[in-house]
C-alpha positions in Angstrom: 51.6 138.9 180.5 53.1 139.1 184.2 56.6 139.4 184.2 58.2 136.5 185.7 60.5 136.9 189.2 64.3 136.9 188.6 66.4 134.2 190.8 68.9 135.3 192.9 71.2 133.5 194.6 72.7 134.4 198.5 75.0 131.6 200.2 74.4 132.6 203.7 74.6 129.8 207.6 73.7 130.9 210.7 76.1 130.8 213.6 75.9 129.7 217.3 74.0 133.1 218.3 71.4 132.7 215.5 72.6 135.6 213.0 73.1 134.7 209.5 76.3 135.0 207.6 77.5 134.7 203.8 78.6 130.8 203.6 79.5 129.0 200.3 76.9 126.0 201.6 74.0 127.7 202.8 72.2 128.9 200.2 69.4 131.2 200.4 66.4 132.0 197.4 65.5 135.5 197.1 63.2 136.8 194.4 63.7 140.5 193.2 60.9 142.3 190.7 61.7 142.0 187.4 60.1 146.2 187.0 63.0 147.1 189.3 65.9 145.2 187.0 67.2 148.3 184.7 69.8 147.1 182.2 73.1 148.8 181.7 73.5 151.5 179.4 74.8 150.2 175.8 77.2 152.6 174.2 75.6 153.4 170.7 77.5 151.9 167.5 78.5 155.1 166.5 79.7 155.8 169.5 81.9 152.5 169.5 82.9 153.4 165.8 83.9 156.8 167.2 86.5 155.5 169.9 87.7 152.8 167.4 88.6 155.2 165.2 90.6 157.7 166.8 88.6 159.0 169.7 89.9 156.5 172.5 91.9 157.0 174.3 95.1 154.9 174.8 95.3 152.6 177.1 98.4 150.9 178.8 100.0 148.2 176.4 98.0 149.1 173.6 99.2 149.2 170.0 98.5 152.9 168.8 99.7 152.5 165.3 96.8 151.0 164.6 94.7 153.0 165.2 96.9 156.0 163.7 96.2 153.4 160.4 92.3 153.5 160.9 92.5 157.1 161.3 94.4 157.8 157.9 92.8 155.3 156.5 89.2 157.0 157.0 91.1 160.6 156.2 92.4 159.3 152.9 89.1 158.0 151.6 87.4 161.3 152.8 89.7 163.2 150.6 89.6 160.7 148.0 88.6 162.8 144.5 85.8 162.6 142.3 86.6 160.2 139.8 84.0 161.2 137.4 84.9 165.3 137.2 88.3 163.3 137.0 87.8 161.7 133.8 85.8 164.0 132.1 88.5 167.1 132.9 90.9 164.3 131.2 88.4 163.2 128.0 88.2 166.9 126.6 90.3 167.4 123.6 93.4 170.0 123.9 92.7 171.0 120.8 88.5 173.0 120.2 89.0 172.5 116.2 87.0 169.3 115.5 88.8 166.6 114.1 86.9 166.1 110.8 88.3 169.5 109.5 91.7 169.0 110.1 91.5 165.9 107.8 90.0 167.5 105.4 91.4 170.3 104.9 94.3 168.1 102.9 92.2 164.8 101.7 94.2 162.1 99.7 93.8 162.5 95.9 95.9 158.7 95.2 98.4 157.0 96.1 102.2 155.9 94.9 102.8 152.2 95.4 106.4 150.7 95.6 105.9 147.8 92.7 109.4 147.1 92.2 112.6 148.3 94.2 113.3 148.9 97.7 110.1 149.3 99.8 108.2 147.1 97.4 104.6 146.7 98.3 104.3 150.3 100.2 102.1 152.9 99.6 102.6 156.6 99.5 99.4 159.1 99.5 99.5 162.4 98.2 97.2 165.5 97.7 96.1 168.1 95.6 98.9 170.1 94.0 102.2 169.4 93.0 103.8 166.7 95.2 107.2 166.3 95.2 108.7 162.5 95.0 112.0 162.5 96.9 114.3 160.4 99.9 114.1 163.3 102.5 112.0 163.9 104.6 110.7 167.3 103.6 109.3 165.8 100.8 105.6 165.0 100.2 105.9 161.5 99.0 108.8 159.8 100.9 110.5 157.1 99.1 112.5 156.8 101.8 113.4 152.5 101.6 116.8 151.8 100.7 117.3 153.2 97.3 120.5 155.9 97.5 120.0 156.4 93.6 116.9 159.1 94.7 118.1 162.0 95.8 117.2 163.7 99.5 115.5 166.8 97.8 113.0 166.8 94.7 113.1 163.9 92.2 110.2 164.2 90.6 106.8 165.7 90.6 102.9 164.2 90.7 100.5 166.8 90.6 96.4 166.6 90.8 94.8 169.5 88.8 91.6 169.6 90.8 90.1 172.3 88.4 90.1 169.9 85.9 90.6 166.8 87.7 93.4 165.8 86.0 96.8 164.0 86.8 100.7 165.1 85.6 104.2 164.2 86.4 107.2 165.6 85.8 110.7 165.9 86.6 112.7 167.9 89.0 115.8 168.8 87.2 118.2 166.5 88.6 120.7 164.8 86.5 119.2 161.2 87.0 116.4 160.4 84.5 112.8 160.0 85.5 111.1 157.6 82.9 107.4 157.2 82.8 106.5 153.8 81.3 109.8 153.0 80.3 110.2 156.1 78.4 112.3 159.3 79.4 110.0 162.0 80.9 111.7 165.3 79.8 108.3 167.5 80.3 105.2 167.4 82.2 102.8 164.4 81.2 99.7 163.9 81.5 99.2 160.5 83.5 96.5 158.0 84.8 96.2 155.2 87.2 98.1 152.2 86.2 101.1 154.6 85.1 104.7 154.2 86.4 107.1 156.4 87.3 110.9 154.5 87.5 113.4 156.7 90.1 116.8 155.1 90.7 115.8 151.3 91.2 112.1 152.0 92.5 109.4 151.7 89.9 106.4 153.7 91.5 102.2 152.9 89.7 100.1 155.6 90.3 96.8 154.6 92.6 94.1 157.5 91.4 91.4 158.1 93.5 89.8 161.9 92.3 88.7 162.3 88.6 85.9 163.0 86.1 83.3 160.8 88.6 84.5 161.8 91.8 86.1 165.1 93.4 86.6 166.2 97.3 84.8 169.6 96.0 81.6 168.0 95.4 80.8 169.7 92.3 
């Protein structure tokens, strides 16, 4: 298709000699090729991104702290980090020993529940071996809930035989008694689940979990 002609428009008047001059009411038609009409060059986007960002100069009355703004802002989320190598440096454990063995490397054998006393209605786990019953805290079962009448260090012992899966308490020498369903225990006992020991005002029942049916050993 033939490209059209471009209109331009010349507002020229002829004076008394005959020579034509430039007048707002005399307008003249001229027609110029449209092949010879080359548009100006565009600055590329990037190129416009470029001087928006920082690569303009400044110019009189202009507000450079914007663009100071652009330009940190663009620098900042450059040097922004990896988020992902982030949280996985943060995920690994401090510690290489799985989890699963330090539980088990000292598994509940039963529990001590507060049935009558201070700190009725808590439990106290203990393990295999002879586990001392006391208020302190260097004890293995902490009866720790209000009642001065057990001592800070030893009161009294449960023990889990896990050789033959059996259960015992005994005292710890102190001068208050220990009584094991009511009675005095003077020497070790062998005990069950349902049993109660009675230190100061706290009556502890023995929870057993380990026995003839069940072991941590397996065998």
């Amino acid at each position: 298709m033939a490209k059209k002609p471009i209109f331009v428009s010349r507002d020229e008047e002829k004076d008394e000699t005959g020579n034509d001059h430039a007048s707002a009411s005399s307008p003249t038609r001229l027609y110029r090729d449209p092949a010879e009409t080359t548009p100006p060059d565009l600055p590329t986007h990037a190129g416009n991104a470029t001087r928006i960002i920082g690569s303009e100069p400044a110019s009189a009355g202009r507000d450079d702290d914007h663009r100071g703004d652009a330009t940190r802002l663009v620098s900042e989320v450059a040097a922004a980090p990896d988020l992902t190598r982030v949280l996985a440096v943060e995920s690994v454990p401090e510690s290489n020993e799985p989890m699963d063995d330090a539980l088990s490397s000292n598994p509940v054998v039963g529990w001590m529940v507060v049935v009558d006393g201070p700190g009725r209605g808590q439990d106290l786990r203990f393990a295999v071996g002879m586990n001392a019953i006391g208020r302190g805290a260097g004890n293995d079962v902490v009866v720790d809930f209000g009642d001065n009448e057990i001592v800070s260090e030893a009161h009294a012992y449960i023990v889990y035989d896990d050789e033959k899966r059996t259960y015992h308490a005994t005292h710890a020498g102190q001068n208050s008694v220990v009584r094991l369903n009511n009675e005095p225990l003077l020497e070790a006992k062998t005990v069950q689940s349902g049993d109660q020991l009675r230190l100061g005002q706290t009556t502890l029942r023995l929870v057993t979990l380990c026995g003839p049916d069940f072991d941590w050993s397996g065998d």
